[in-house]
LOTORRO-575156 format. One record per residue (C-alpha): residue in one letter; residue number from 1; x, y, z. Coordinates in Angstrom, 2 decimals, padded with zeros to 5 digits, always signed. Layout:
// residues N
{site "a"; NUM; {X; Y; Z}}
...
//
This chain:
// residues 351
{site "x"; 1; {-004.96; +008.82; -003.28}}
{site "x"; 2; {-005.14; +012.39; -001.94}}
{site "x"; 3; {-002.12; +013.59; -000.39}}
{site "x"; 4; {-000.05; +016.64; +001.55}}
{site "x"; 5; {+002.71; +017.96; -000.51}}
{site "x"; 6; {+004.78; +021.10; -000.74}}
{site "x"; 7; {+003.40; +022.48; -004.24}}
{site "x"; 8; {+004.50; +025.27; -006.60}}
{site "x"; 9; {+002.05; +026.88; -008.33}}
{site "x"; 10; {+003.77; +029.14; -010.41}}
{site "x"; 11; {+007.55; +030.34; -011.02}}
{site "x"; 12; {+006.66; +033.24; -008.93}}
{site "x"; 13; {+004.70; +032.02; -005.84}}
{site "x"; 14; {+006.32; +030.34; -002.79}}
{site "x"; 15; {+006.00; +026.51; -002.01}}
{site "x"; 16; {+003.24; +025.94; -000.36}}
{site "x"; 17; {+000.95; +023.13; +001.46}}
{site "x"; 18; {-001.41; +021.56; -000.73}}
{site "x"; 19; {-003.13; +018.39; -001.82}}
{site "x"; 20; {-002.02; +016.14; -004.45}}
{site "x"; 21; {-003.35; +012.55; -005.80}}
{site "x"; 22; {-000.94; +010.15; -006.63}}
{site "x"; 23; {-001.77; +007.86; -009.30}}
{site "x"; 24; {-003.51; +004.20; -008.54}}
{site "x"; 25; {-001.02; +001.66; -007.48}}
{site "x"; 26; {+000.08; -000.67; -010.50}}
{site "x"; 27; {+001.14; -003.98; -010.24}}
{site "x"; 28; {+004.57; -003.23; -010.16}}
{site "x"; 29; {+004.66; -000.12; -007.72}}
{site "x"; 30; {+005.52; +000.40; -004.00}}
{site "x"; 31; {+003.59; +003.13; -001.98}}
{site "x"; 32; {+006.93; +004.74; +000.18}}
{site "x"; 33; {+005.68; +006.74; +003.20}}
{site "x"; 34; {+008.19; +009.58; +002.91}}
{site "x"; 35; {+010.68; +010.58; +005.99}}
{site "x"; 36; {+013.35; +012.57; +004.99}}
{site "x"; 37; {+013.65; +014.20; +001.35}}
{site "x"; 38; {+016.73; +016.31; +000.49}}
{site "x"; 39; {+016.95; +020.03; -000.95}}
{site "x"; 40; {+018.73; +019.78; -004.16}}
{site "x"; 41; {+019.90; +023.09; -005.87}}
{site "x"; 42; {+018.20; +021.66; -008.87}}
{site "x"; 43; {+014.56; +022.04; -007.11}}
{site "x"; 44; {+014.80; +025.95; -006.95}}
{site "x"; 45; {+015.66; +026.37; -010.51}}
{site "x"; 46; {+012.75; +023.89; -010.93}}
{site "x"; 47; {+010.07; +025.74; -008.81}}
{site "x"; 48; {+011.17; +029.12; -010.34}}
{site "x"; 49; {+010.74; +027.67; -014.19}}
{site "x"; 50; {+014.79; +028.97; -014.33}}
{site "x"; 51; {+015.51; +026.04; -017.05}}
{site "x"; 52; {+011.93; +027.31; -018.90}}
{site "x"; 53; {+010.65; +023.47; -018.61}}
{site "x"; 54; {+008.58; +023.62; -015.37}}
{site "x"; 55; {+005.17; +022.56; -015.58}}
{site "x"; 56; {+002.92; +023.49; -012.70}}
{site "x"; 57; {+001.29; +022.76; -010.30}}
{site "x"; 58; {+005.02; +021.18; -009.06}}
{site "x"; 59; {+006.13; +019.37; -006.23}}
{site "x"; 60; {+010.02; +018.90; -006.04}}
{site "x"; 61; {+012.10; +016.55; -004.46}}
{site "x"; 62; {+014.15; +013.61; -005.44}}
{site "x"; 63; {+016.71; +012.90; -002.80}}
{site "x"; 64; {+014.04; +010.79; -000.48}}
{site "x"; 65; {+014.25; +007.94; +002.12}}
{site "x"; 66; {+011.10; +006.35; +003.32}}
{site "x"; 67; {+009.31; +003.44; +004.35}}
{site "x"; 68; {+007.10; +001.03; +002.02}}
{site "x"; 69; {+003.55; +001.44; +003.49}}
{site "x"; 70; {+002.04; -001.31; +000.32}}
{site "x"; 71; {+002.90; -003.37; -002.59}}
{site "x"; 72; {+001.47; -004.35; -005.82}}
{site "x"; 73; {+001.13; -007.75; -006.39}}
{site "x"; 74; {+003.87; -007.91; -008.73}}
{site "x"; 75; {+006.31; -006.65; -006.50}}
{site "x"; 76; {+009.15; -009.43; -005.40}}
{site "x"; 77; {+012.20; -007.00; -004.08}}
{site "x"; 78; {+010.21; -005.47; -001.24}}
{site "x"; 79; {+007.60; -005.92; +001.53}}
{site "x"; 80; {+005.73; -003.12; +003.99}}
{site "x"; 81; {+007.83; -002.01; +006.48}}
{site "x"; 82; {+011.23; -001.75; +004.41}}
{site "x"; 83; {+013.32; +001.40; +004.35}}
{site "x"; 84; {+014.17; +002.71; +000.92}}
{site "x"; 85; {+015.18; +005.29; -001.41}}
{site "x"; 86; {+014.33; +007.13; -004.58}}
{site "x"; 87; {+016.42; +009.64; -006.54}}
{site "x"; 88; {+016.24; +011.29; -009.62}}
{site "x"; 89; {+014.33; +008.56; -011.56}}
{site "x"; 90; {+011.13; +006.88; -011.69}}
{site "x"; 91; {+011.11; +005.43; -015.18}}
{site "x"; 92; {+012.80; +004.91; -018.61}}
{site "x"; 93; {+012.49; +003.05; -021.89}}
{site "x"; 94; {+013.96; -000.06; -020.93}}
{site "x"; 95; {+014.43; -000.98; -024.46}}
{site "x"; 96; {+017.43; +000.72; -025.21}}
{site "x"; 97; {+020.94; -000.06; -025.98}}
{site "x"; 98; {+021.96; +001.56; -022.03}}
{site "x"; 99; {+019.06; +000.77; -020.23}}
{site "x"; 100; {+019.68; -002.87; -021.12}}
{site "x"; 101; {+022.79; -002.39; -020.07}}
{site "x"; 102; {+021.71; -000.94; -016.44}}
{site "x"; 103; {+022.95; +003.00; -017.92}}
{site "x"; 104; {+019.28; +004.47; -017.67}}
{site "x"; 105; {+020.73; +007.51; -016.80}}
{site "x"; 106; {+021.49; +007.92; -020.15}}
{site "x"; 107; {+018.30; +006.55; -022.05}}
{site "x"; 108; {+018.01; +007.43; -025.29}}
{site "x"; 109; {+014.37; +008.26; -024.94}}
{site "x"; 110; {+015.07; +010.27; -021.66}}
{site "x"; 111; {+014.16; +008.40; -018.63}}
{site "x"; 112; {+011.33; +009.80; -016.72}}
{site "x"; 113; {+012.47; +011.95; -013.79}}
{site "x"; 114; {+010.88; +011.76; -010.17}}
{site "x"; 115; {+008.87; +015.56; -010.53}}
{site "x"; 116; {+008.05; +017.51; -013.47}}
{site "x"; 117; {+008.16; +014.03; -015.51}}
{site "x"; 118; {+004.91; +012.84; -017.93}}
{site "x"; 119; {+003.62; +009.60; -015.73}}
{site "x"; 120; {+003.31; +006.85; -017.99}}
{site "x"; 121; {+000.05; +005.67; -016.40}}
{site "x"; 122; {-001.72; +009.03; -016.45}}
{site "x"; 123; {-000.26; +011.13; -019.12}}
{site "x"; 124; {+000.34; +013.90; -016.50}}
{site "x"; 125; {+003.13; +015.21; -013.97}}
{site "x"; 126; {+005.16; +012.93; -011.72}}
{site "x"; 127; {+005.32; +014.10; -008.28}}
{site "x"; 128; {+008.12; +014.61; -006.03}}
{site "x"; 129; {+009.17; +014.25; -002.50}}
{site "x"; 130; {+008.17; +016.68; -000.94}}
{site "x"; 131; {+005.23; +015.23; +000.15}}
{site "x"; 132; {+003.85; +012.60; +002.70}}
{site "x"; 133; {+003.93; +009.64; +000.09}}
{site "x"; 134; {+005.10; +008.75; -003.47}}
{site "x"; 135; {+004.08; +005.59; -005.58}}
{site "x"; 136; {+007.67; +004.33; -007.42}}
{site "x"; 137; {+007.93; +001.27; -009.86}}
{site "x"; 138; {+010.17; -000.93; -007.58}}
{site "x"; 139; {+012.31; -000.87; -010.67}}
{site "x"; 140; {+013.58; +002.72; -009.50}}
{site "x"; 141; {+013.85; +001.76; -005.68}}
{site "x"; 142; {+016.91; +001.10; -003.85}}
{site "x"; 143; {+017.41; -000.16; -000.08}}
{site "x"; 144; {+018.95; +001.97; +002.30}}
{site "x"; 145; {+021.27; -000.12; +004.76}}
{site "x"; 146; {+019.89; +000.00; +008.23}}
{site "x"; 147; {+022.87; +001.42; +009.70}}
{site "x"; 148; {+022.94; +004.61; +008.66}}
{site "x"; 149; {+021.47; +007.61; +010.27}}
{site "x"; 150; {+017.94; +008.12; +007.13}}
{site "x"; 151; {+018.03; +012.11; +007.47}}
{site "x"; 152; {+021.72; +012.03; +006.37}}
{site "x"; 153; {+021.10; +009.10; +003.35}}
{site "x"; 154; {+018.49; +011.17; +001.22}}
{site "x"; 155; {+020.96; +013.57; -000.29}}
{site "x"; 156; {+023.25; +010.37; -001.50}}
{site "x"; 157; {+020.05; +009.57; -004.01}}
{site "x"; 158; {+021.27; +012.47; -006.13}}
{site "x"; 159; {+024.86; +014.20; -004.67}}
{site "x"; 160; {+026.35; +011.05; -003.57}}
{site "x"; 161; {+025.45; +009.39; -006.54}}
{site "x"; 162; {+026.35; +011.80; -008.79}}
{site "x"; 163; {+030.06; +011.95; -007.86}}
{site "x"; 164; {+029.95; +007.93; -006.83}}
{site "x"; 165; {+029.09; +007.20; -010.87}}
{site "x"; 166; {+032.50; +008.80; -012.45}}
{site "x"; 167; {+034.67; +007.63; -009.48}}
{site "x"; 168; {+033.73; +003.85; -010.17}}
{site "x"; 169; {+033.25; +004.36; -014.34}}
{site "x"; 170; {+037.01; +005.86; -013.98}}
{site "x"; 171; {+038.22; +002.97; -011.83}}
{site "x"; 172; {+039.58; +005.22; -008.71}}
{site "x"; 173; {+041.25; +002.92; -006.54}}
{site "x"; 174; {+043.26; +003.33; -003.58}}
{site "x"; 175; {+046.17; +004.66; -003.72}}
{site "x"; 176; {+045.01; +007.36; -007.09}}
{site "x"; 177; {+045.23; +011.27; -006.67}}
{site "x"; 178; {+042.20; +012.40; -007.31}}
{site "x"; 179; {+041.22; +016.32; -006.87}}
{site "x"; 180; {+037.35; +017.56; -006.02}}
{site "x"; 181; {+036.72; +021.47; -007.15}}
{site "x"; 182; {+034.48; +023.17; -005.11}}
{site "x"; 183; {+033.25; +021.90; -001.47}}
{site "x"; 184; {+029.25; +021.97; -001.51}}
{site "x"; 185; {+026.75; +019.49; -001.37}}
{site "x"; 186; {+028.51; +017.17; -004.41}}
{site "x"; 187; {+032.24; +018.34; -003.73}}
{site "x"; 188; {+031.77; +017.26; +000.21}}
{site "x"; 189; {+030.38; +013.42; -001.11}}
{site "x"; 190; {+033.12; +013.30; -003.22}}
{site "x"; 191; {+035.73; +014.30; -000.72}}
{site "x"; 192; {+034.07; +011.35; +001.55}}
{site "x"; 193; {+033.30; +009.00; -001.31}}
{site "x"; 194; {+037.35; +009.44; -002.82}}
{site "x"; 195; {+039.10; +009.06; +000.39}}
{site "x"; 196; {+036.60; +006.21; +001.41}}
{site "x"; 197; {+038.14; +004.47; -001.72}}
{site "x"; 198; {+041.58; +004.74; -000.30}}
{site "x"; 199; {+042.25; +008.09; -002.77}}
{site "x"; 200; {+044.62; +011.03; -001.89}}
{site "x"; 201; {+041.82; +013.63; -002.01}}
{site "x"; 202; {+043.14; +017.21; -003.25}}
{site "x"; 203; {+040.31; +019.96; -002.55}}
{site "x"; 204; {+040.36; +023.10; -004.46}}
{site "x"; 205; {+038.52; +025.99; -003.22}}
{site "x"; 206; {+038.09; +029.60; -004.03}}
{site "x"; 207; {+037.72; +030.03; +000.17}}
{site "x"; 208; {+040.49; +029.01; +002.42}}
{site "x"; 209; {+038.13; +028.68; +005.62}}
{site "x"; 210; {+037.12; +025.95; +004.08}}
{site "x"; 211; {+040.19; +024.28; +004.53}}
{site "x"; 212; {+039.72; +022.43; +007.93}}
{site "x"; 213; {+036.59; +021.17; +007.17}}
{site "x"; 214; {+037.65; +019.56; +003.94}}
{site "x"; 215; {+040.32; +017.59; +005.61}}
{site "x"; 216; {+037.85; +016.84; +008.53}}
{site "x"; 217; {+036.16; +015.34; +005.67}}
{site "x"; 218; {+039.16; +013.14; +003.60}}
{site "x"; 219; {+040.89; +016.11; +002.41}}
{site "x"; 220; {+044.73; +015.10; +002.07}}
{site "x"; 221; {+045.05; +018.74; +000.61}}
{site "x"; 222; {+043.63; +021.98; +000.25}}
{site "x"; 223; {+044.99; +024.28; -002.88}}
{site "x"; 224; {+043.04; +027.39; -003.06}}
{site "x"; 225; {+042.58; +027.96; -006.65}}
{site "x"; 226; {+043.16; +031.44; -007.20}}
{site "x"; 227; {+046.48; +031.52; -005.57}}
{site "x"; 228; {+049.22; +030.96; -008.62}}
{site "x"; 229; {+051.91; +029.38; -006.42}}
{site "x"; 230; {+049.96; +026.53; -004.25}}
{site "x"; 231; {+048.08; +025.61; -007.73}}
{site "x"; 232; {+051.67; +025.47; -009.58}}
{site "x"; 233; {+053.26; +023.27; -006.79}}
{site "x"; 234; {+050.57; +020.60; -007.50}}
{site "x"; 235; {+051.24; +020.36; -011.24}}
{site "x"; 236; {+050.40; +016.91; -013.20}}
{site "x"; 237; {+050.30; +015.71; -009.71}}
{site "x"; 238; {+046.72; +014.06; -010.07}}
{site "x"; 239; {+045.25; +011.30; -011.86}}
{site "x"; 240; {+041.44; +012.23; -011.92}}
{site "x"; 241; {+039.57; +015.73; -011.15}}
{site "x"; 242; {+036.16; +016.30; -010.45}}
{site "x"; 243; {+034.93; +019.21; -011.08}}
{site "x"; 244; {+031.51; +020.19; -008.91}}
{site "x"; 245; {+031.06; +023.75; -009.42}}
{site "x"; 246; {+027.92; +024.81; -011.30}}
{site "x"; 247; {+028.84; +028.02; -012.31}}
{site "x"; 248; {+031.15; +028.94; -015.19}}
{site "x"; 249; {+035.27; +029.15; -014.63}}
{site "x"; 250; {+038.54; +028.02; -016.64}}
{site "x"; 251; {+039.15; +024.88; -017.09}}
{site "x"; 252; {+043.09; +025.45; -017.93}}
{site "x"; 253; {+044.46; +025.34; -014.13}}
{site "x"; 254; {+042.86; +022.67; -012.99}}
{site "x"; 255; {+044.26; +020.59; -016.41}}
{site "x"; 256; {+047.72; +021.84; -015.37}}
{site "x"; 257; {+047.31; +019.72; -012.21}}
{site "x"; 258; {+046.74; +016.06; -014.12}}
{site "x"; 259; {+049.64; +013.92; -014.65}}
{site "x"; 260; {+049.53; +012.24; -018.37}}
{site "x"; 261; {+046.58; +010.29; -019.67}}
{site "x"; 262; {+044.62; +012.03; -016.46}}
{site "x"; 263; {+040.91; +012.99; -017.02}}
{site "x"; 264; {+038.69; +016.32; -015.83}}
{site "x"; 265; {+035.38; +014.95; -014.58}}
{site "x"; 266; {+032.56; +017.48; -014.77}}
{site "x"; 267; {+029.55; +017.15; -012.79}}
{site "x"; 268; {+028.11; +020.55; -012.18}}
{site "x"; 269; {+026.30; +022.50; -014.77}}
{site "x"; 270; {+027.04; +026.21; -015.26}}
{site "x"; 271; {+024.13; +028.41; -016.54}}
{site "x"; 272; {+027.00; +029.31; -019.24}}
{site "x"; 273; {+029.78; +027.31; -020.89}}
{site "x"; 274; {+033.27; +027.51; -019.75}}
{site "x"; 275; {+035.60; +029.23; -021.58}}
{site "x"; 276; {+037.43; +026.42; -024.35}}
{site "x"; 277; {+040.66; +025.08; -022.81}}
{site "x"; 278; {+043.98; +025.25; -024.29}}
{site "x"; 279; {+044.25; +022.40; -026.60}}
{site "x"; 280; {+048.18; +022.26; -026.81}}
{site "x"; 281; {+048.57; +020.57; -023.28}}
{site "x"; 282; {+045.13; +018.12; -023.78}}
{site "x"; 283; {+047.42; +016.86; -026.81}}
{site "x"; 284; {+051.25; +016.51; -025.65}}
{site "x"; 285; {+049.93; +014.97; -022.15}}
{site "x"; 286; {+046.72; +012.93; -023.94}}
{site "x"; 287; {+043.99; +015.09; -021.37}}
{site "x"; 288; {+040.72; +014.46; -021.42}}
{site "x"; 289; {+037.46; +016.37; -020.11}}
{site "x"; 290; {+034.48; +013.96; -019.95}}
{site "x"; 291; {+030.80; +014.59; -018.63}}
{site "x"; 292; {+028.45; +012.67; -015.95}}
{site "x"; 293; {+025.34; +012.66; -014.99}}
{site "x"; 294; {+023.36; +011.38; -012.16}}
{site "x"; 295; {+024.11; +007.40; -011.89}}
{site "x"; 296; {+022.25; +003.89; -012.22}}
{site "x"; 297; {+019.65; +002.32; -010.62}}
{site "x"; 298; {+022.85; -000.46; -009.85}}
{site "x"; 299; {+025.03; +002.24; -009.78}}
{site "x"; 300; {+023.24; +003.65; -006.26}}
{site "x"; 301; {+022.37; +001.05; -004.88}}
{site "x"; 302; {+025.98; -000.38; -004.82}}
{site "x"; 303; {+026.98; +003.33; -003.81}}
{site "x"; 304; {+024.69; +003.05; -000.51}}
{site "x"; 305; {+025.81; -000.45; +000.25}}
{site "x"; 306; {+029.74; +001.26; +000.10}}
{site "x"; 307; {+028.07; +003.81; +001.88}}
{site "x"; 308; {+027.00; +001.26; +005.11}}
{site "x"; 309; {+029.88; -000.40; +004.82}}
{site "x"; 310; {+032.12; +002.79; +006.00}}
{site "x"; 311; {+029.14; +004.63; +007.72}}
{site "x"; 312; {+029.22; +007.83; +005.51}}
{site "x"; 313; {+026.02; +010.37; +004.88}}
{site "x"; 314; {+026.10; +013.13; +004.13}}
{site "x"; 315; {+026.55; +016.28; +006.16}}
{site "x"; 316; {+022.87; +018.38; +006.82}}
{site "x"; 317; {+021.15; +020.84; +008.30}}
{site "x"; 318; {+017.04; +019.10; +008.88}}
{site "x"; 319; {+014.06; +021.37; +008.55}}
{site "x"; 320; {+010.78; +021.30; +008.40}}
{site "x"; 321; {+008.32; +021.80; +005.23}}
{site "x"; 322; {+007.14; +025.34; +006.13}}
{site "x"; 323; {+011.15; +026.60; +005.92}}
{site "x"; 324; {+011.64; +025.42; +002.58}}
{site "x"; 325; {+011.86; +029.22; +001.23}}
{site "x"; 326; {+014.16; +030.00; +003.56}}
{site "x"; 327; {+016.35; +026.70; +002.95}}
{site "x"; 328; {+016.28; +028.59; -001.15}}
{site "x"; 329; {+017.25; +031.83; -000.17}}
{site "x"; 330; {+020.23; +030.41; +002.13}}
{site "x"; 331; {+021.47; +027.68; -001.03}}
{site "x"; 332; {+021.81; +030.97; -003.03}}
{site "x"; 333; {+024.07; +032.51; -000.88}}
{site "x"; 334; {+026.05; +029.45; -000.06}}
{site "x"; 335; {+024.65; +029.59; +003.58}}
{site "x"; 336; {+024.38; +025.51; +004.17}}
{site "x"; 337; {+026.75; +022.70; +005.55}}
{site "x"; 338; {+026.30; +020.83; +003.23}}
{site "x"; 339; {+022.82; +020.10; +001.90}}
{site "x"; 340; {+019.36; +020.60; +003.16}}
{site "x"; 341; {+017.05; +018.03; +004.16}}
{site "x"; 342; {+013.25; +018.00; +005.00}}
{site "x"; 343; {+011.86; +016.86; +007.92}}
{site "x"; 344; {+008.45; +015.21; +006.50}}
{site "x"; 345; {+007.62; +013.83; +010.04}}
{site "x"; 346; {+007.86; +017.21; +011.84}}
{site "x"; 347; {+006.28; +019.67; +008.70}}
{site "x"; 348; {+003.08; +021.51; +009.47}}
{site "x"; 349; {+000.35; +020.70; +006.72}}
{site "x"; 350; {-002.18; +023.10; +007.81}}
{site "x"; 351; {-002.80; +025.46; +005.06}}
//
């Protein structure tokens, strides 16, 4: 099947319109007529080869929300007509010790992400959503409650998903402390997601303007980070941290502010490490600083049903296909409130 997409060519070239084929549908599949797809940060380092694993010709996007157009004949969990999402999976091994046990996030063959993936079927690249249509194994579809506003769902296929996964494996429950570092596209879900679970939300920041919109959000608190007395008054105050920012910073502070036994969450991945932390304090207060990544297949789908229960989405800005170098340029200054989302209906395809 010959399709429009958004493709990159090469690390160097802008995204462009082009035609892709998607693969035959297999018995198992769903053909999703794409709506909305979200702008993740991870798609520009993806179309500009910035992690040295891009394979080209690319098309990015896995934060989308669409509507099943077909069905294989082995498919039982949807019909045409249904809304639905995809994130950042399409596939995995299913044989291994956490994909049997619904963790194929954390596959030990590596599960098969939405773009730049090797399609089982056809040995070459999956393809993402930026584009009219994908073909998903209903395995790696979710429903999207039919509540909720679809432009403002596709970025909870990856953000809200992300920072959903530690909150539930950590067991954050009302009444917890719980701080978010760093108030972009992750930081704002979890600000929405933590207070939605009945959480004190503390928000650190490096920018104080961003103080009224993070208790617009859930915010109890604001602390901005870099100023020594507001960060000492919340000392081992806080039960669980998650840490969003993407970019390298010390750890140490933001351990200061967990009470005994608490835990530092990270979610974002800096280009370098952090600096180590001091050990002493991990030891006489029993710290810890875990990792996550990404979430289930049950893990967002019960994250979207939370999610139409207490009518959050996530905050965007919608554009359409032909501004998707200008949505880049803005991410890398910071210039969006809070993620990006494309517009599939109102992009121009004419090349």
């Amino acid at each position: 099947m010959k399709i429009n997409a958004l493709v990159a060519h090469a690390a160097t070239s802008p995204l462009s319109p082009d035609h892709i084929v998607l693969r035959p549908l297999q018995q198992q599949d769903v053909t999703i007529e794409v709506l909305y797809c979200g702008v993740c940060h991870s798609d520009l380092h993806m179309a500009r080869n910035e992690w040295a694993v891009s394979r080209y010709p690319l098309v990015p996007g896995h934060e989308i929300v669409g509507r099943v157009t077909d069905v294989g004949n082995q498919v039982s969990r949807f019909v045409p007509g249904d809304i639905v999402g995809v994130g950042v999976m399409v596939d995995a091994c299913r044989e291994c010790h956490f994909c049997q046990n619904q963790e194929e996030q954390y596959c030990e063959k590596g599960f098969t992400p939405t773009y730049n993936g090797v399609d089982k079927y056809t040995g070459e690249s999956t393809w993402g959503g930026y584009a009219q249509q994908v073909i998903v194994d209903q395995d790696f579809v979710v429903s999207v409650p039919d509540n909720l506003p679809l432009a403002g769902v596709a970025p909870l296929l990856c953000a809200g998903v992300t920072v959903w996964s530690p909150l539930r494996h950590f067991g954050v429950k009302a009444g917890d402390k719980v701080g978010v570092v760093g108030l972009g596209g992750l930081g704002h879900m979890a600000v929405k997601l933590a207070s939605a679970l009945g959480a004190e939300v503390t928000l650190f920041t490096t920018s104080p303007q961003k103080g009224a919109d993070a208790k617009r959000l859930g915010a109890k608190q604001v602390v901005v980070s870099h100023d020594v007395e507001q960060m000492a008054a919340c000392q081992t105050s806080l039960d669980l941290i998650i840490d969003c920012v993407a970019a390298s910073h010390d750890l140490d502070p933001y351990l200061a502010t967990l009470k005994t036994n608490g835990r530092l969450v990270l979610v974002g991945i800096p280009e370098t490490p952090h600096t180590s932390p001091a050990i002493t304090p991990m030891v006489f207060r029993r710290l810890s600083i875990s990792g996550s990544s990404i979430g289930s297949i049950k893990e967002t789908q019960e994250m979207l049903d939370f999610c139409g229960q207490h009518g959050i989405t996530s905050d965007i800005e919608l554009l359409s296909g032909e501004n998707i170098e200008s949505a880049f340029s803005r991410m890398l200054s910071g210039d969006v409130k809070y993620r990006f989302v494309i517009d599939m209906h109102a992009t121009r395809w004419s090349r």
